[in-house]
C-alpha positions as CSV (number, residue, x, y, z in Angstrom):
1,X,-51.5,-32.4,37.8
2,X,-54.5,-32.8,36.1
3,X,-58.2,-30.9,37.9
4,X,-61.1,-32.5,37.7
5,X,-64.4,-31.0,38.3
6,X,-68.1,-32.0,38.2
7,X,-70.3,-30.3,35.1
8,X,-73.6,-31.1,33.9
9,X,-73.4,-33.9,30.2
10,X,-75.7,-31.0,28.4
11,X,-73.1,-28.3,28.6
12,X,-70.4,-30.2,27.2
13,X,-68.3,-29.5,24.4
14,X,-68.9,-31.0,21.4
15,X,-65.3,-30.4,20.0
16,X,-62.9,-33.0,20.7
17,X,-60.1,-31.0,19.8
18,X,-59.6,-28.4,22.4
19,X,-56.7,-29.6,24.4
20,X,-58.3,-31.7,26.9
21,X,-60.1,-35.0,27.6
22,X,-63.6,-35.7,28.7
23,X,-64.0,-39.3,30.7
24,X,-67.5,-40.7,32.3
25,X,-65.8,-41.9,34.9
26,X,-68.8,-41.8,37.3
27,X,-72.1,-44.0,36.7
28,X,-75.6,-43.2,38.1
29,X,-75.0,-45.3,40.9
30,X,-71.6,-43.5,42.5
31,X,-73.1,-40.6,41.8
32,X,-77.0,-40.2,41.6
33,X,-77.1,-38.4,39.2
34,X,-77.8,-39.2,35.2
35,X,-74.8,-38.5,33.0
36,X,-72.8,-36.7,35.5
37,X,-69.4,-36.6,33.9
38,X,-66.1,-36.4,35.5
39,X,-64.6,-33.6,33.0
40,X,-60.5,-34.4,33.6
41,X,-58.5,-31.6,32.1
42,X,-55.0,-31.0,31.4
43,X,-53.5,-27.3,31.8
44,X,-52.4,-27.1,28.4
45,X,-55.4,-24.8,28.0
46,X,-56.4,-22.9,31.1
47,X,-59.0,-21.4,29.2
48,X,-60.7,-23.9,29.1
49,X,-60.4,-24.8,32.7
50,X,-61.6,-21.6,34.1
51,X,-64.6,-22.2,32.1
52,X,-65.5,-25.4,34.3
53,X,-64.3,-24.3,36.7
54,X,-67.2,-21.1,36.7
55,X,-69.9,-23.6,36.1
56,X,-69.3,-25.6,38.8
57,X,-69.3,-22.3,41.1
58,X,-72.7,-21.8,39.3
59,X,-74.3,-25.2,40.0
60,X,-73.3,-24.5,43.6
61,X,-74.3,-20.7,44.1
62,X,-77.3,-19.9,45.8
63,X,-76.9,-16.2,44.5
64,X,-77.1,-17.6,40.9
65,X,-79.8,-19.7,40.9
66,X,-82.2,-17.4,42.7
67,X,-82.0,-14.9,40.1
68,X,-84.9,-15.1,37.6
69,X,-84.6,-16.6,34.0
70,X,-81.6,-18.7,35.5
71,X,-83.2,-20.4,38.1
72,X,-85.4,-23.5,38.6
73,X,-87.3,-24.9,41.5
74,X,-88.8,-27.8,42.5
75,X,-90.9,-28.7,46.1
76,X,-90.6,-32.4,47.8
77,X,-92.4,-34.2,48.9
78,X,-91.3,-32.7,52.7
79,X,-92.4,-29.3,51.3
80,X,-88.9,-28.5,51.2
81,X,-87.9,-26.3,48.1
82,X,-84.9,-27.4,46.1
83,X,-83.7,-24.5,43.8
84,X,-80.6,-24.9,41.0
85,X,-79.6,-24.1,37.5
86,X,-81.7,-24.4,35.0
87,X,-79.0,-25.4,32.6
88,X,-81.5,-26.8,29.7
89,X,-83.5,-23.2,29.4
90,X,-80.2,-21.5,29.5
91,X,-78.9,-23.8,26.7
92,X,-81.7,-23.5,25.0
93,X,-81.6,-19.6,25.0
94,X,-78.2,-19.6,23.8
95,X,-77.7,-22.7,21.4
96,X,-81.8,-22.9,20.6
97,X,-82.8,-26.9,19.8
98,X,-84.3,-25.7,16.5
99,X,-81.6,-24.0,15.1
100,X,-81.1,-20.5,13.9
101,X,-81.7,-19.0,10.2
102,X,-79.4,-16.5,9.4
103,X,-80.0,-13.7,6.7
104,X,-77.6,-14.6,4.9
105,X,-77.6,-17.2,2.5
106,X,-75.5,-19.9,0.7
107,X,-75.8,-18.3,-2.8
108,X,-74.4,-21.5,-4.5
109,X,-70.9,-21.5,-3.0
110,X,-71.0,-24.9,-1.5
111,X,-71.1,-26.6,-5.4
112,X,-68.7,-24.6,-6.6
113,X,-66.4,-25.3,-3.8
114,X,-67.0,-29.1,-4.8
115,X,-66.7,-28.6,-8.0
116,X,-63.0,-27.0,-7.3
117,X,-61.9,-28.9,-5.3
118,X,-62.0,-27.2,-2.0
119,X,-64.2,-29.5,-0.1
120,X,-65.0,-33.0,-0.5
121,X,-68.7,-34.9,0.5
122,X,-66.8,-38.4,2.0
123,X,-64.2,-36.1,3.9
124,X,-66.8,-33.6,5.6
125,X,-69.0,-36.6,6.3
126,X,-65.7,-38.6,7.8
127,X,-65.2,-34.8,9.9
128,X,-69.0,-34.4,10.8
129,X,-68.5,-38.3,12.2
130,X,-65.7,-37.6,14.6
131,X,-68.0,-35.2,16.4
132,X,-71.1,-37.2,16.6
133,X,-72.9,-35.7,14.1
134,X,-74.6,-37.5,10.9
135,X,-74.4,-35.8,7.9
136,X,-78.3,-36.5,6.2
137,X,-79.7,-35.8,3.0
138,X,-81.7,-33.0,3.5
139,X,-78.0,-31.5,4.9
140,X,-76.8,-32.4,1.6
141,X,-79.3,-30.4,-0.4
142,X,-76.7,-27.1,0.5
143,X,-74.4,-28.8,-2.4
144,X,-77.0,-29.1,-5.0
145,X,-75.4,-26.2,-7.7
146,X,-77.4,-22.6,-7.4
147,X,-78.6,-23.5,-3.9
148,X,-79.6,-20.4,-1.9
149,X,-81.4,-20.6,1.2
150,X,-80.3,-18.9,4.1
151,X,-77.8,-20.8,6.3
152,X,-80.0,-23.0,9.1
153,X,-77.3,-24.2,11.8
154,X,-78.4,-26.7,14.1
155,X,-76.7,-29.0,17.3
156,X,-76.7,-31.8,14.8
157,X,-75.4,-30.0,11.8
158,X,-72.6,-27.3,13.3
159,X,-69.6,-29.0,12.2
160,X,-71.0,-29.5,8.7
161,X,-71.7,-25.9,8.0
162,X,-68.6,-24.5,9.8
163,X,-66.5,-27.0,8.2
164,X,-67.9,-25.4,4.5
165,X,-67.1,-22.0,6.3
166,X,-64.2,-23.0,7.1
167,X,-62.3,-24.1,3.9
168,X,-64.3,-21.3,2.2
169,X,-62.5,-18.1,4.4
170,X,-59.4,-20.3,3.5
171,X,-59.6,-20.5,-0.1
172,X,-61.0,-17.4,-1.0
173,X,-59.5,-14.8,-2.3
174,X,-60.5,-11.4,-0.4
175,X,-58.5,-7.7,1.0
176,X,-58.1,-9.4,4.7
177,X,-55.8,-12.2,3.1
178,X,-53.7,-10.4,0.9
179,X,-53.0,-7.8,3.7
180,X,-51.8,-11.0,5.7
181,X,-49.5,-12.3,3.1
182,X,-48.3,-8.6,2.3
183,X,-47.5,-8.0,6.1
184,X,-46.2,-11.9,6.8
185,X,-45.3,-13.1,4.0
186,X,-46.6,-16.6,2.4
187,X,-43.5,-18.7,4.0
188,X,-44.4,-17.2,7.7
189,X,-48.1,-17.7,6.9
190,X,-47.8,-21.2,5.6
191,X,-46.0,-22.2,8.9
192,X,-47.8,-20.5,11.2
193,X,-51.1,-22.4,9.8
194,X,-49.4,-25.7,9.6
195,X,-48.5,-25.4,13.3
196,X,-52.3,-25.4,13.7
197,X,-54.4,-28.5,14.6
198,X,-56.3,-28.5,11.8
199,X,-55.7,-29.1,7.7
200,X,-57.7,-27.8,5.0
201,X,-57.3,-31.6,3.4
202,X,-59.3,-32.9,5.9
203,X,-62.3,-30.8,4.6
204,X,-61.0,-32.9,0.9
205,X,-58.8,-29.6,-0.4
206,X,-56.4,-29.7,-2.8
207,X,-53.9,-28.1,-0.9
208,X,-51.3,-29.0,-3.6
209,X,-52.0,-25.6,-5.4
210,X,-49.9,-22.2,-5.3
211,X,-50.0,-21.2,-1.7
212,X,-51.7,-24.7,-0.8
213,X,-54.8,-23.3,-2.0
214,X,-54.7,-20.3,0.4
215,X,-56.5,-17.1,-0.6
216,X,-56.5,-18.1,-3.9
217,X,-60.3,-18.7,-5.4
218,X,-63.1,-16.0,-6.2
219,X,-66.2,-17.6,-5.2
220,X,-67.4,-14.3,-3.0
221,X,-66.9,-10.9,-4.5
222,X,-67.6,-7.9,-2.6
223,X,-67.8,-4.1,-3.5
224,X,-65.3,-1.7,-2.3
225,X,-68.5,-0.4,0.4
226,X,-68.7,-4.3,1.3
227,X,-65.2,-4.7,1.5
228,X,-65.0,-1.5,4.1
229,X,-67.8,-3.4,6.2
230,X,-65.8,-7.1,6.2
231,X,-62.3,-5.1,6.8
232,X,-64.2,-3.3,10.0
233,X,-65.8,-6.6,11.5
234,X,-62.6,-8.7,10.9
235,X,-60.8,-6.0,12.5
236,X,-62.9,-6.5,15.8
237,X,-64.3,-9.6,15.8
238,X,-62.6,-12.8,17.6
239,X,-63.6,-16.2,18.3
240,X,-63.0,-18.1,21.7
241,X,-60.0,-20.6,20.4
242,X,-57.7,-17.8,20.1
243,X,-56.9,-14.2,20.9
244,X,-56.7,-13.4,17.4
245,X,-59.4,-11.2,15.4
246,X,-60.7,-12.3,12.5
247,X,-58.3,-10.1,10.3
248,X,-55.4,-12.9,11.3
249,X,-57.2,-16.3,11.4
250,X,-55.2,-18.9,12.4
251,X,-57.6,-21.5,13.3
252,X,-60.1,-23.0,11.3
253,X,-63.3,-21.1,13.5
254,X,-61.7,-17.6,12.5
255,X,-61.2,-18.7,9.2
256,X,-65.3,-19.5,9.2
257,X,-66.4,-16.5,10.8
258,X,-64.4,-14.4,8.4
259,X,-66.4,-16.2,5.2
260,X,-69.5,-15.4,6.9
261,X,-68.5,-12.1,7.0
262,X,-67.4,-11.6,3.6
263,X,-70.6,-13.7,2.1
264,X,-72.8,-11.6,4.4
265,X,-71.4,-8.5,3.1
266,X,-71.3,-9.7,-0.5
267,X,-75.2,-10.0,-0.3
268,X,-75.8,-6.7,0.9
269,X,-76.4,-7.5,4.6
270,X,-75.4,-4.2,6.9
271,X,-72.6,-4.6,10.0
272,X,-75.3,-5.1,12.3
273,X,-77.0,-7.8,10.5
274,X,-73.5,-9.7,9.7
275,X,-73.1,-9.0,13.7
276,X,-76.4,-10.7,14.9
277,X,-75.7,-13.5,12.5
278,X,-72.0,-14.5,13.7
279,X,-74.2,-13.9,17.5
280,X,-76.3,-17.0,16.3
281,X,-73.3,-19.4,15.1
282,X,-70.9,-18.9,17.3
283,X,-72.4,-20.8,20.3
284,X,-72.7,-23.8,18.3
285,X,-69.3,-24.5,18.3
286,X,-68.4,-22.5,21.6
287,X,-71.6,-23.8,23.8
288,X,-69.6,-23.4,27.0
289,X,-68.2,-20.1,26.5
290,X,-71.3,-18.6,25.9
291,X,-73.6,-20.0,28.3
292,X,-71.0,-18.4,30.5
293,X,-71.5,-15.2,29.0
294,X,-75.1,-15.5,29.4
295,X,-74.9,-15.5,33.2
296,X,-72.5,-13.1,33.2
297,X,-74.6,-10.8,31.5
298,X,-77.8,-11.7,33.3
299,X,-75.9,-11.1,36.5
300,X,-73.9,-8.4,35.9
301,X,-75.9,-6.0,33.5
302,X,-79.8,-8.0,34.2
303,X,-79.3,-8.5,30.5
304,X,-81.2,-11.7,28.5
305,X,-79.5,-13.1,26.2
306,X,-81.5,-11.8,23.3
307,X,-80.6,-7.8,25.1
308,X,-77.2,-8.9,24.4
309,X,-75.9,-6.5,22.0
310,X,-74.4,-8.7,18.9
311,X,-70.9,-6.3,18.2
312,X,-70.5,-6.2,21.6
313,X,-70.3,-10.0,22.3
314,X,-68.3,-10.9,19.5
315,X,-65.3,-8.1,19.8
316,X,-62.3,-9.3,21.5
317,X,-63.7,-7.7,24.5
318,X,-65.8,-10.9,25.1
319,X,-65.5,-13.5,22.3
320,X,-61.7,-14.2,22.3
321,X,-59.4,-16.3,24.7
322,X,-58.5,-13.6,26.7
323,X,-61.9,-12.2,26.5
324,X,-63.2,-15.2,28.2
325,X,-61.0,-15.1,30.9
326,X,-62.1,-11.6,31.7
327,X,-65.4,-12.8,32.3
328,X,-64.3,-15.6,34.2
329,X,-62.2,-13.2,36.9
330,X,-65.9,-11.2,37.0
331,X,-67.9,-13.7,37.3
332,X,-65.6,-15.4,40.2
333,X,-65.7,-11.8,42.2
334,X,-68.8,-11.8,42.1
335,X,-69.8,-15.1,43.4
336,X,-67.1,-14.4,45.8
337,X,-68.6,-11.9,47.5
């Protein structure tokens, strides 16, 4: 049987392709409230689920909303006070309006890509589309060839930069690949990715190329000191659609964080700063997993989200599936007691 819970619009996902369904089933009028959604949910993906499920507890726990920096208030007209989440200011704190600017920077990649084939314009505008976003022309400056600005994410330009990220840890050749295909081998690789819900000719690939394009381009070349630094955060890192590190992507998140990695390194960037980078991205395509984080570490350690220590948050300790269950069980105790 499917659950259904209340959440608040804002803190919805903006990927439609996590296993479950989102219906506004309620208007104002049922419920008095704006844009309260009905958020229906299949357990497919109990991941997903428990995250929900937490906010929900949130919205109703006194305990949380008392606690500074996660609380707002508001006096009636009776004098009485009124006091729940503030879910914009946490939102804001983790996936800021303005966007984040990363150190590191494009360094051209995105026209080379075009101009091999790996990505097309039409296709990652079609992609952008299905997830509400508008691809616009100062977006499409990243293309023009020798274009190096630092990366600039935004809420209304996430899939178009993770979607470049994407096909570009996919397509490039680099150590953490050809360890893959040495330990798996291509056939059990090949498979295992075509399993997945996504396919690098979506993003316009050429995937009719030895290995289907996999690992098989030099756009980003690192040193054997910047390969050490990509092998150790690929060996730690995770992302929240699946338990794996970033060492064995198999979706196409890990497969983006991984190119950030290695283009972070390739430019000189230390572990830390490649750390606090993937720290800013991340919650642009994960908003609900870390906005739970946030409270959990505001609660549990009286951290802020900028206290938040980067390597920390983005090891498998907090940033993969399991990871976010963890926090889930905590944060559950905890309002449970």
């Amino acid at each position: 049987m499917p659950v259904v819970v209340l959440c608040p619009q804002e803190l919805q996902p903006i990927d439609n392709k996590t296993h479950y369904t989102i219906r506004d089933v309620m208007s104002e009028t049922q419920t008095g409230k704006k844009g309260s959604l009905l958020v229906e949910m299949e357990h497919t993906n109990p991941i997903y689920l428990y995250l929900l499920l937490v906010l929900a507890l949130l919205a109703l726990s006194v305990r949380v909303a008392t606690m500074p920096g996660l609380a707002t208030s508001n006096v009636g007209a009776n004098g009485a006070e009124t006091v729940g989440i503030d879910e914009k200011k946490i939102l804001q704190t983790v996936i800021p309006e303005e966007g984040v600017t990363l150190k590191t920077r494009w360094d051209g990649i995105p026209a080379k890509m075009i101009e091999m084939g790996l990505i097309d314009i039409k296709k990652l505008k079609e992609y952008s589309a299905r997830y509400g976003q508008t691809v616009t022309e100062e977006d499409l400056k990243i293309f023009q060839p020798g274009y190096n600005e630092p990366i600039y994410m935004n809420r209304k330009n996430s899939i178009l930069i993770y979607n470049i990220l994407w096909a570009l840890g996919y397509a490039n050749k680099n150590e953490v690949l050809d360890y893959e295909l040495e330990r798996y081998g291509l056939e059990t690789v090949t498979k295992r990715l075509a399993g997945s819900y996504f396919s690098f000719a979506d993003l316009g690939g050429n995937s009719n190329r030895p290995q289907g394009g996999y690992n098989s381009f030099e756009l980003v070349t690192t040193t054997s000191e910047q390969q050490s630094i990509v092998n150790q955060i690929a060996s730690k890192g995770a992302v929240p659609s699946c338990g794996n590190t970033f060492n064995l992507p198999d979706c196409s998140c890990s497969f983006a964080a991984l190119a950030l990695t290695e283009l972070a390194a390739a430019q000189g960037l230390s572990e830390q700063e490649i750390y606090k980078d993937l720290k800013a991205v991340l919650p642009y395509r994960f908003p609900q997993v870390y906005v739970l984080h946030s409270v959990y570490f505001k609660m549990a350690e009286g951290l802020d989200w900028g206290s938040v220590d980067a390597k920390r948050l983005v090891s498998k300790e907090f940033s993969s599936a399991q990871g976010v269950a963890r926090t889930h069980r905590k944060l559950a105790q905890m309002l449970s007691k």
